[in-house]
Biopython code that builds the backbone (N, CA, C, O; Angstrom):
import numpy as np
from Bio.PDB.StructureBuilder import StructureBuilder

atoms = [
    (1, "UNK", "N", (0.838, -1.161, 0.000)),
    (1, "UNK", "CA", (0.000, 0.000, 0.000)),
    (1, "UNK", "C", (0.897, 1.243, 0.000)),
    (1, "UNK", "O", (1.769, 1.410, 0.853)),
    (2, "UNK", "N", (0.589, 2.310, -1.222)),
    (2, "UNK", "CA", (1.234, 3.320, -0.985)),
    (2, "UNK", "C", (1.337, 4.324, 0.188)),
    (2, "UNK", "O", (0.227, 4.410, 0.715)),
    (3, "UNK", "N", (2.274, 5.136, 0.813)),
    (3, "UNK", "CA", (2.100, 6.135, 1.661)),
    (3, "UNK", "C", (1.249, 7.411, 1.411)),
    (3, "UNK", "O", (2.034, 8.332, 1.184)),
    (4, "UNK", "N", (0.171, 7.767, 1.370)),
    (4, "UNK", "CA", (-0.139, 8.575, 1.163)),
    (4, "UNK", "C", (0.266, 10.347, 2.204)),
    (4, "UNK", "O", (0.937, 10.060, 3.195)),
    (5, "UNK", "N", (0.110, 11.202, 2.155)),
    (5, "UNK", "CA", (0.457, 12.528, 2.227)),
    (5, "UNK", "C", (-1.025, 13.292, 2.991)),
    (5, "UNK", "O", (-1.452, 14.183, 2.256)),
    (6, "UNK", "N", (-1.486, 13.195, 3.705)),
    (6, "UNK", "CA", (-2.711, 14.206, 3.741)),
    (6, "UNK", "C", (-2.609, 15.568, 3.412)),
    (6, "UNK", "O", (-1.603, 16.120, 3.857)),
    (7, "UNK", "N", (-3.411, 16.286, 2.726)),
    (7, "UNK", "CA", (-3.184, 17.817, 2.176)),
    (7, "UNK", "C", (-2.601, 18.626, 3.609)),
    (7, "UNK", "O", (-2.792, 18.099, 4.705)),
    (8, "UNK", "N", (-1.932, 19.845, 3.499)),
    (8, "UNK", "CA", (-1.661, 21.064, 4.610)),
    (8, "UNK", "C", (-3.298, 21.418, 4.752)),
    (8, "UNK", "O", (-4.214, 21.426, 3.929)),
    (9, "UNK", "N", (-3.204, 21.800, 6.647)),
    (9, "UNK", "CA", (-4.337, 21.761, 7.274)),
    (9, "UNK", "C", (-4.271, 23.391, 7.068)),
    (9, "UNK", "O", (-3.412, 24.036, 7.668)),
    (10, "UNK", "N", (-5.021, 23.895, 6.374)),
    (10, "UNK", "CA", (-5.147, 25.633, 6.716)),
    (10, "UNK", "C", (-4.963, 26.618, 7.977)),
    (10, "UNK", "O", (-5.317, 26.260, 9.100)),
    (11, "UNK", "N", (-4.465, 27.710, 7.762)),
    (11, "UNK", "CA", (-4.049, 28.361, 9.452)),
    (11, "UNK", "C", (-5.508, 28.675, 9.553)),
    (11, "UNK", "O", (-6.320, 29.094, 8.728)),
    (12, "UNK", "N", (-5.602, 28.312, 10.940)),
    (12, "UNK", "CA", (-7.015, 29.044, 11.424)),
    (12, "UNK", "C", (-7.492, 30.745, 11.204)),
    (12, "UNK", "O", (-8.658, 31.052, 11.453)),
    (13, "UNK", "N", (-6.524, 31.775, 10.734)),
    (13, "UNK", "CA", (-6.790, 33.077, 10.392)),
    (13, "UNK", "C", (-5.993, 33.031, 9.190)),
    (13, "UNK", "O", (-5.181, 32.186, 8.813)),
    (14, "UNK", "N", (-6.476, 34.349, 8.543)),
    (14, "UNK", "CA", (-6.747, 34.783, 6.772)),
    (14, "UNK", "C", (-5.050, 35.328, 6.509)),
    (14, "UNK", "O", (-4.950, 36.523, 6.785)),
    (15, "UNK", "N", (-4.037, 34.845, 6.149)),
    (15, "UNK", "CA", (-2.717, 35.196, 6.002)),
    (15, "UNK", "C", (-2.994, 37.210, 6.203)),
    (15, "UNK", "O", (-4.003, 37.848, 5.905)),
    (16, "UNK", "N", (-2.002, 37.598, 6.651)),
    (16, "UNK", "CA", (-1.682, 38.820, 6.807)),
    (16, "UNK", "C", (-1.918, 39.692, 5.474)),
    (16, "UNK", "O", (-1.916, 39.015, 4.445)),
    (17, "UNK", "N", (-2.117, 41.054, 5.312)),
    (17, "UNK", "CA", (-2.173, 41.622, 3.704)),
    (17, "UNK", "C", (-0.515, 41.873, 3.589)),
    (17, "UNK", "O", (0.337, 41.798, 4.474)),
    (18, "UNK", "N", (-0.428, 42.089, 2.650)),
    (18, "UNK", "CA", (1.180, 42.235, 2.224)),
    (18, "UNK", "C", (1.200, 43.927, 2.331)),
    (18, "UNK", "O", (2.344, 44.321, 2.557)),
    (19, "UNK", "N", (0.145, 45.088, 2.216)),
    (19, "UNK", "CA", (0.474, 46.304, 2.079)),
    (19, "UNK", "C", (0.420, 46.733, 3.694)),
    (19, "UNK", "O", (-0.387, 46.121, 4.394)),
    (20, "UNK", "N", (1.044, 47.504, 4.153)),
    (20, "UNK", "CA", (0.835, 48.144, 5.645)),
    (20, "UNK", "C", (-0.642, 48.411, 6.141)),
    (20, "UNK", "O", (-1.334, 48.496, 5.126)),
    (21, "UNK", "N", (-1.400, 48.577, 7.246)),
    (21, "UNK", "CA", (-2.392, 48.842, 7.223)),
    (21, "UNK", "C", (-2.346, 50.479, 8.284)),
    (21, "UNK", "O", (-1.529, 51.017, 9.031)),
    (22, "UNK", "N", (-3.632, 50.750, 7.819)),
    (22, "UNK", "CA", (-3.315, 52.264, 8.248)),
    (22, "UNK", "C", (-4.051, 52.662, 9.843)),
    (22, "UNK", "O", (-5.262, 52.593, 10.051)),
    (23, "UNK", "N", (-3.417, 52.919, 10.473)),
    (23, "UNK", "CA", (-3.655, 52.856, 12.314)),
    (23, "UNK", "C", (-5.231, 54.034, 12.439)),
    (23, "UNK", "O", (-5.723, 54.939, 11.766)),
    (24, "UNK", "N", (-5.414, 53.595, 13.217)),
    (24, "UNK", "CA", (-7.040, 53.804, 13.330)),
    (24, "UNK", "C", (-6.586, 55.559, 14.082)),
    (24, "UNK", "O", (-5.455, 55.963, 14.354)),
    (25, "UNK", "N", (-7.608, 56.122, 14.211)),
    (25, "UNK", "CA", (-7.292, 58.001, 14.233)),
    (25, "UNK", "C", (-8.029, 58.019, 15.749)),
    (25, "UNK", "O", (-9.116, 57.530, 16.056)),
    (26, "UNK", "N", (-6.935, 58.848, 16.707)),
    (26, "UNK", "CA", (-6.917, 58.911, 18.181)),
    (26, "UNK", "C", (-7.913, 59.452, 18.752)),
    (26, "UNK", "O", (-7.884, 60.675, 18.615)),
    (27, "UNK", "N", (-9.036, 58.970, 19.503)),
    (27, "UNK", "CA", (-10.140, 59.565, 20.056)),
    (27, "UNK", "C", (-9.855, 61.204, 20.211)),
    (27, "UNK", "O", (-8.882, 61.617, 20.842)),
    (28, "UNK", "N", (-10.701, 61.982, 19.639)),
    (28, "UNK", "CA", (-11.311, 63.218, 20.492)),
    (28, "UNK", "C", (-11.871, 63.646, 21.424)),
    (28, "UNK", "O", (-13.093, 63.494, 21.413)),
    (29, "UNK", "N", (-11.260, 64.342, 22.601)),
    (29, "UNK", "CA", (-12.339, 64.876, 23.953)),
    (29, "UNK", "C", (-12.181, 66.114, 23.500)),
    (29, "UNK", "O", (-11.111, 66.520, 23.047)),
    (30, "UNK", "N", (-13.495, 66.979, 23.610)),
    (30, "UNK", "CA", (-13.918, 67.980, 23.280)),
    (30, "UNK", "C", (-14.321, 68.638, 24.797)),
    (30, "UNK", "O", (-15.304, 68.166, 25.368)),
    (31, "UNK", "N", (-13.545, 69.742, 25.447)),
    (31, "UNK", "CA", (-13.439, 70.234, 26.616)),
    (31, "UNK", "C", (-14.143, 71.526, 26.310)),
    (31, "UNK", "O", (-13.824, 72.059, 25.247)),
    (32, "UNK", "N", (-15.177, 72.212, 27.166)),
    (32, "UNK", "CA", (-15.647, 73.942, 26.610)),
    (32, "UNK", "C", (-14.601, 74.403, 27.841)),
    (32, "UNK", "O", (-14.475, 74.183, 29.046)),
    (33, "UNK", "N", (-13.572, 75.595, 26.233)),
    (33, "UNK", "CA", (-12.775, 76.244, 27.138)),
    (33, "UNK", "C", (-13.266, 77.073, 28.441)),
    (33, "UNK", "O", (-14.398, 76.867, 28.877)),
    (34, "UNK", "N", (-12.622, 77.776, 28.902)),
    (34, "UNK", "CA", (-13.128, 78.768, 30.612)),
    (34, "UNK", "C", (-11.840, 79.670, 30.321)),
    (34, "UNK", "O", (-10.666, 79.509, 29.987)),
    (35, "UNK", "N", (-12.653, 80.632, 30.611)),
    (35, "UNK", "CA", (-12.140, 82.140, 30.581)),
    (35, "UNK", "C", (-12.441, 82.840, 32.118)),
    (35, "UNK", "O", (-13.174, 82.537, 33.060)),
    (36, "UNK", "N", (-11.287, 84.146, 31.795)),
    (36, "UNK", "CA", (-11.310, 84.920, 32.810)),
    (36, "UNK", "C", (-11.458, 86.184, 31.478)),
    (36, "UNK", "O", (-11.065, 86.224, 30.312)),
    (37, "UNK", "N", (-12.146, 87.019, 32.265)),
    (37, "UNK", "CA", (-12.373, 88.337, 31.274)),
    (37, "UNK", "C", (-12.209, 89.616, 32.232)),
    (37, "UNK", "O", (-12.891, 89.859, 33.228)),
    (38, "UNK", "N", (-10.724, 90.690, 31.498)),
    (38, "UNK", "CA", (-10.854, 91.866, 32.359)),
    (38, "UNK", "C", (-11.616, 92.955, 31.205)),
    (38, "UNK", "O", (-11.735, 92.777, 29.993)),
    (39, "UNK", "N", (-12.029, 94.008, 31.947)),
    (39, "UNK", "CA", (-12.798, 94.806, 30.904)),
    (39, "UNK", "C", (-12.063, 95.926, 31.145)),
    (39, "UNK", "O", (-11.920, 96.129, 32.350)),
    (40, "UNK", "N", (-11.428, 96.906, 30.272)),
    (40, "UNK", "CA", (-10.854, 98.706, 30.349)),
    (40, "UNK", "C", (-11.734, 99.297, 29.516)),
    (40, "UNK", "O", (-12.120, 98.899, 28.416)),
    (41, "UNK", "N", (-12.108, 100.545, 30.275)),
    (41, "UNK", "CA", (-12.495, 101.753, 29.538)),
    (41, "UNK", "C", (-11.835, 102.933, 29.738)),
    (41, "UNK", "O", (-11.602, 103.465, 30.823)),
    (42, "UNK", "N", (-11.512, 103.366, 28.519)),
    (42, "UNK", "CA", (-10.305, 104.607, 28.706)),
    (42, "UNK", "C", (-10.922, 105.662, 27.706)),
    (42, "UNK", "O", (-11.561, 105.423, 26.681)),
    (43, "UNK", "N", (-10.583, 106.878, 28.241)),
    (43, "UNK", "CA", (-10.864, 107.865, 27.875)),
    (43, "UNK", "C", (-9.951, 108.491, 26.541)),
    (43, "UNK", "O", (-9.090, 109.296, 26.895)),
    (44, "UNK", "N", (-10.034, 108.215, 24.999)),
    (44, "UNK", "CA", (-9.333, 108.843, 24.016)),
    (44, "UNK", "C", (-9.197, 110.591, 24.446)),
    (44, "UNK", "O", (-10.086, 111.397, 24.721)),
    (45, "UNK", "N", (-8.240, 110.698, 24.397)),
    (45, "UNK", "CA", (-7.490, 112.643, 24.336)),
    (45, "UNK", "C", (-6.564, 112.696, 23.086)),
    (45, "UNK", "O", (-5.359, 112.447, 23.066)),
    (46, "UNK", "N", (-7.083, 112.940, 22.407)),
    (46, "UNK", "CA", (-6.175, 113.997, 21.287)),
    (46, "UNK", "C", (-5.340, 112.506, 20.443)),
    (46, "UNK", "O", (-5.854, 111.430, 20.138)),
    (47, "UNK", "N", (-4.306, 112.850, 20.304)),
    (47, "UNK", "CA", (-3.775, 111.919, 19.476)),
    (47, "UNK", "C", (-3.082, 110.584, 20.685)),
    (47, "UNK", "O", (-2.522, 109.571, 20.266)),
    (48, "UNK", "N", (-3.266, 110.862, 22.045)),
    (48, "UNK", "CA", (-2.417, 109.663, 22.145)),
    (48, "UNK", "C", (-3.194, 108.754, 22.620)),
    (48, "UNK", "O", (-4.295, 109.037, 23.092)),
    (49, "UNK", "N", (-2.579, 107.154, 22.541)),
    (49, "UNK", "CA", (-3.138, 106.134, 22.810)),
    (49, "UNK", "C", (-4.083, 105.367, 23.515)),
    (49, "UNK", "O", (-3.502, 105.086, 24.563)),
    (50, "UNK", "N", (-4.918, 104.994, 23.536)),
    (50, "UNK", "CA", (-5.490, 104.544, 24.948)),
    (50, "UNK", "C", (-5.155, 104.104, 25.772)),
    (50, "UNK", "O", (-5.706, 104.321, 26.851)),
    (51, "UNK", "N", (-3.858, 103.093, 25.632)),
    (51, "UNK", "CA", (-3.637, 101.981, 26.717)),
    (51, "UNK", "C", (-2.142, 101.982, 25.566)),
    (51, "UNK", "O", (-2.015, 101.820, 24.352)),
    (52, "UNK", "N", (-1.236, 102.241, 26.645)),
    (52, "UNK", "CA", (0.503, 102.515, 26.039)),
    (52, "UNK", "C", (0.945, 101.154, 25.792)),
    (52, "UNK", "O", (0.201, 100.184, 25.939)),
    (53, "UNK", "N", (2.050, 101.089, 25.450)),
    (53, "UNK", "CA", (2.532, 99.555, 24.744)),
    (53, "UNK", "C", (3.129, 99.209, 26.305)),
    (53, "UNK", "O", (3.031, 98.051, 26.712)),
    (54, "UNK", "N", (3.647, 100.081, 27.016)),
    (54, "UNK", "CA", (4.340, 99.128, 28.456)),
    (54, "UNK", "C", (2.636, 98.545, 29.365)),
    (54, "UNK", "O", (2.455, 97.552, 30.069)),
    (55, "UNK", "N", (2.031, 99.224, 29.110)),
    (55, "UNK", "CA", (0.765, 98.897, 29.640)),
    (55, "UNK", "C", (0.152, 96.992, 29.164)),
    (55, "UNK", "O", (-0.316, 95.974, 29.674)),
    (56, "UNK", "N", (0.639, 97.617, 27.759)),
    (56, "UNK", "CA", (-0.703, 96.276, 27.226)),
    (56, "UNK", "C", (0.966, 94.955, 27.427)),
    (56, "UNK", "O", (0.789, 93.736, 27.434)),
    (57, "UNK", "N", (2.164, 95.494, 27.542)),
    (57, "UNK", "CA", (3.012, 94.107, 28.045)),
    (57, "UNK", "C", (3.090, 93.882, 29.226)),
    (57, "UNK", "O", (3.851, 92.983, 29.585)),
    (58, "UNK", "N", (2.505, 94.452, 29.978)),
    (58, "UNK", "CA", (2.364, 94.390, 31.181)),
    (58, "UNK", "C", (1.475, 93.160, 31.416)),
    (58, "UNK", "O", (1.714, 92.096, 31.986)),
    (59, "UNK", "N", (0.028, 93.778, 30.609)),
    (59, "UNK", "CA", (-1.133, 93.012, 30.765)),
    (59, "UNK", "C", (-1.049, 91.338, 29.980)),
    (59, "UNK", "O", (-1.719, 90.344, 30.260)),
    (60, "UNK", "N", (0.069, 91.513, 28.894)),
    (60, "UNK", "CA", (0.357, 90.311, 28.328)),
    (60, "UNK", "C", (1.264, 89.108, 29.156)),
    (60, "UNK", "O", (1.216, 87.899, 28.929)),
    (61, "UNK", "N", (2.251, 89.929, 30.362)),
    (61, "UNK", "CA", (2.907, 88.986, 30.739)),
    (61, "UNK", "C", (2.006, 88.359, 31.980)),
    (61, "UNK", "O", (2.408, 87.326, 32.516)),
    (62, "UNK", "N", (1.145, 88.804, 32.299)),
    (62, "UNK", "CA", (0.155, 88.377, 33.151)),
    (62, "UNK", "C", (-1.073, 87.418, 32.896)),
    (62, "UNK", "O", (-1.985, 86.991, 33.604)),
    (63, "UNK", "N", (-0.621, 87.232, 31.308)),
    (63, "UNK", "CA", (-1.533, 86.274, 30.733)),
    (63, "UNK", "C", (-2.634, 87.165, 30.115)),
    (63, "UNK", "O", (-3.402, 86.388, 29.546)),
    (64, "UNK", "N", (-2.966, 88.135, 29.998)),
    (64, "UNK", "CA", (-3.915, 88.788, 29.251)),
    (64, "UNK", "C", (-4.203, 88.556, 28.036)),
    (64, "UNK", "O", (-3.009, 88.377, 27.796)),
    (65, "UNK", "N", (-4.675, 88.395, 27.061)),
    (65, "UNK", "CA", (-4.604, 88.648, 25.538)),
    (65, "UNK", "C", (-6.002, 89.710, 25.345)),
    (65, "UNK", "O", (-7.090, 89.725, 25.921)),
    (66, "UNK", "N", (-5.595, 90.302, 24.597)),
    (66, "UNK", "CA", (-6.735, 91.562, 23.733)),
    (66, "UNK", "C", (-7.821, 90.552, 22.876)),
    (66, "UNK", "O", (-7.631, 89.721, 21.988)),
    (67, "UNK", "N", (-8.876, 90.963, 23.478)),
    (67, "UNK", "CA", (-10.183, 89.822, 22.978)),
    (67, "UNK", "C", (-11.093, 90.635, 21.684)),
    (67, "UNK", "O", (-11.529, 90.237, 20.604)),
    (68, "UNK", "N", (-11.123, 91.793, 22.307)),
    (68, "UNK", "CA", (-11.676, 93.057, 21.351)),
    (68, "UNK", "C", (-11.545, 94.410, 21.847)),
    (68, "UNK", "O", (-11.175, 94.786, 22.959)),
    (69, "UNK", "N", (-11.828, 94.926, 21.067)),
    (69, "UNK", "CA", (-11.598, 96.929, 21.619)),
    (69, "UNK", "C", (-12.943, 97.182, 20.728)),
    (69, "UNK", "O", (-12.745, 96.622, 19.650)),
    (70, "UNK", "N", (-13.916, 97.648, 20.736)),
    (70, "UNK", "CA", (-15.126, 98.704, 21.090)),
    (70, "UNK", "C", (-14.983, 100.543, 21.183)),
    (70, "UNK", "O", (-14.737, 101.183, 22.206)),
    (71, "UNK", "N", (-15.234, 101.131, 19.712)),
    (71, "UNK", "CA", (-14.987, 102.291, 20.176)),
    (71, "UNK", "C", (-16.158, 103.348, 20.678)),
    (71, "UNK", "O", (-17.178, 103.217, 20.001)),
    (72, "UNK", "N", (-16.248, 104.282, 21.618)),
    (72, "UNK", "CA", (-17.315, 104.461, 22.226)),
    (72, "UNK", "C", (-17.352, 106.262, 21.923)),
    (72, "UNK", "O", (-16.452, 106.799, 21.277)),
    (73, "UNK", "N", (-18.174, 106.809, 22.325)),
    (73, "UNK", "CA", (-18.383, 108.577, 22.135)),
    (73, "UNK", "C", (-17.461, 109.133, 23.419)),
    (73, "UNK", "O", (-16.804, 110.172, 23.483)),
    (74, "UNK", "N", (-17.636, 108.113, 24.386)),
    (74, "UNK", "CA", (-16.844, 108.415, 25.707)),
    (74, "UNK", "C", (-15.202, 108.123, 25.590)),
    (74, "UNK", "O", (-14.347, 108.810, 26.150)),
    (75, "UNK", "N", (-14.952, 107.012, 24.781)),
    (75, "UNK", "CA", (-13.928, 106.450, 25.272)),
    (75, "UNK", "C", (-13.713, 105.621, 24.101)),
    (75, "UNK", "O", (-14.038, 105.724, 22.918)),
    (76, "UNK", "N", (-12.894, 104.538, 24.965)),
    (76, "UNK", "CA", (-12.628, 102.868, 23.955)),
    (76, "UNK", "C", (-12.507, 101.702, 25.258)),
    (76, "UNK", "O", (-11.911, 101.692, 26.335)),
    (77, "UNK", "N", (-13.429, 100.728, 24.519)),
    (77, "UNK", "CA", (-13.650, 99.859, 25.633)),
    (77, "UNK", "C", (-12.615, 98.413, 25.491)),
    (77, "UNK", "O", (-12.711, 97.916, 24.369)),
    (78, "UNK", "N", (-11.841, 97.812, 26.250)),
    (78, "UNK", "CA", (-11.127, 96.898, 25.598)),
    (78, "UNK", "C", (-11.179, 96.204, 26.590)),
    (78, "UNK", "O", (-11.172, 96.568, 27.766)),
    (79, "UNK", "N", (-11.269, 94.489, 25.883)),
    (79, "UNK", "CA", (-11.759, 93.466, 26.501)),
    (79, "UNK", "C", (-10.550, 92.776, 26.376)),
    (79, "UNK", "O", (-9.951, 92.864, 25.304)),
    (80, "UNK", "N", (-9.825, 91.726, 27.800)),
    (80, "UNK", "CA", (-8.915, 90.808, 27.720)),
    (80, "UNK", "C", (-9.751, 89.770, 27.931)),
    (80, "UNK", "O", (-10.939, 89.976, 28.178)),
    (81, "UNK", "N", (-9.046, 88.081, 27.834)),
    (81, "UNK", "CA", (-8.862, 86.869, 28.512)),
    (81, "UNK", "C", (-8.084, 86.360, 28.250)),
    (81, "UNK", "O", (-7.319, 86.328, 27.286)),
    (82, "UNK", "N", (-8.274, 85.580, 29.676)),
    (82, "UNK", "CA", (-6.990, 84.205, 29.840)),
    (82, "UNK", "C", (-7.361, 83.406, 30.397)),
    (82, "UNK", "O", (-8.438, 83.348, 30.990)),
    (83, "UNK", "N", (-6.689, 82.764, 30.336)),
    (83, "UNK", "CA", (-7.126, 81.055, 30.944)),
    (83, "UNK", "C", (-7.005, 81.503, 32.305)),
    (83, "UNK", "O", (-6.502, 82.575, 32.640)),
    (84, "UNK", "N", (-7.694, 80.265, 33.402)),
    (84, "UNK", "CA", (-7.327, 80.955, 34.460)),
    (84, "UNK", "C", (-6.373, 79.992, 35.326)),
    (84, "UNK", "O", (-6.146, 78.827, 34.997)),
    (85, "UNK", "N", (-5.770, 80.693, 36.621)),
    (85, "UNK", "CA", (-4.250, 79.901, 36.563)),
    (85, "UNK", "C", (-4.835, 78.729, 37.537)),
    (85, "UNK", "O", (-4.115, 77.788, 37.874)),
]
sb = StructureBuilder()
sb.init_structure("model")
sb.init_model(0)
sb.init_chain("A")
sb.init_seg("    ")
for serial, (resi, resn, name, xyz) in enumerate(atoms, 1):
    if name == "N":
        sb.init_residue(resn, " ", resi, " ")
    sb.init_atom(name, np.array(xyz, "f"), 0.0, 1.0, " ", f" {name:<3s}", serial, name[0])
structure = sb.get_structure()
C-alpha cells in the first residue's frame, strides 16, 4: 500500500495583507474652554493712545490677551482673557 500525504491543514486566520495597514485616528475629547475676562475703559485725548505699549506688556505677561476693543463717544472699551491659573 502506498504512503499517502494528507493535504496542509489551513491556518485558522486569513494570512496577513502584504500592504501596511493604516492605524485607526486617536479619540477626540472635546473640553468647553473657561475664561477669565478683564474689561478697560479709557478715555481717548487727542492723538495719544489709549492703553501705552508698556501697559498692554504688562497686561500680556500676566496672561492677558486683547479679545476686542469697542470704540465708544466716551472712550474705547477693551476686553482681555486668559485662561485661568
Amino acid at each position: 500500500m502506498p504512503l499517502t500525504i494528507p493535504p496542509p491543514i489551513p491556518p485558522p486566520f486569513p494570512p496577513p495583507h502584504p500592504e501596511p495597514r493604516v492605524p485607526l485616528p486617536l479619540p477626540t475629547v472635546y473640553v468647553a474652554p473657561v475664561w477669565e475676562y478683564k474689561h478697560l475703559h479709557r478715555v481717548v485725548r487727542g492723538d495719544a493712545p489709549p492703553v501705552t505699549e508698556s501697559e498692554l506688556n504688562a497686561l500680556g505677561a500676566d496672561g492677558w490677551e486683547l479679545a476686542g476693543m469697542i470704540p465708544s463717544l466716551s472712550g474705547v472699551h477693551l476686553y482681555f482673557k486668559r485662561a485661568p491659573a
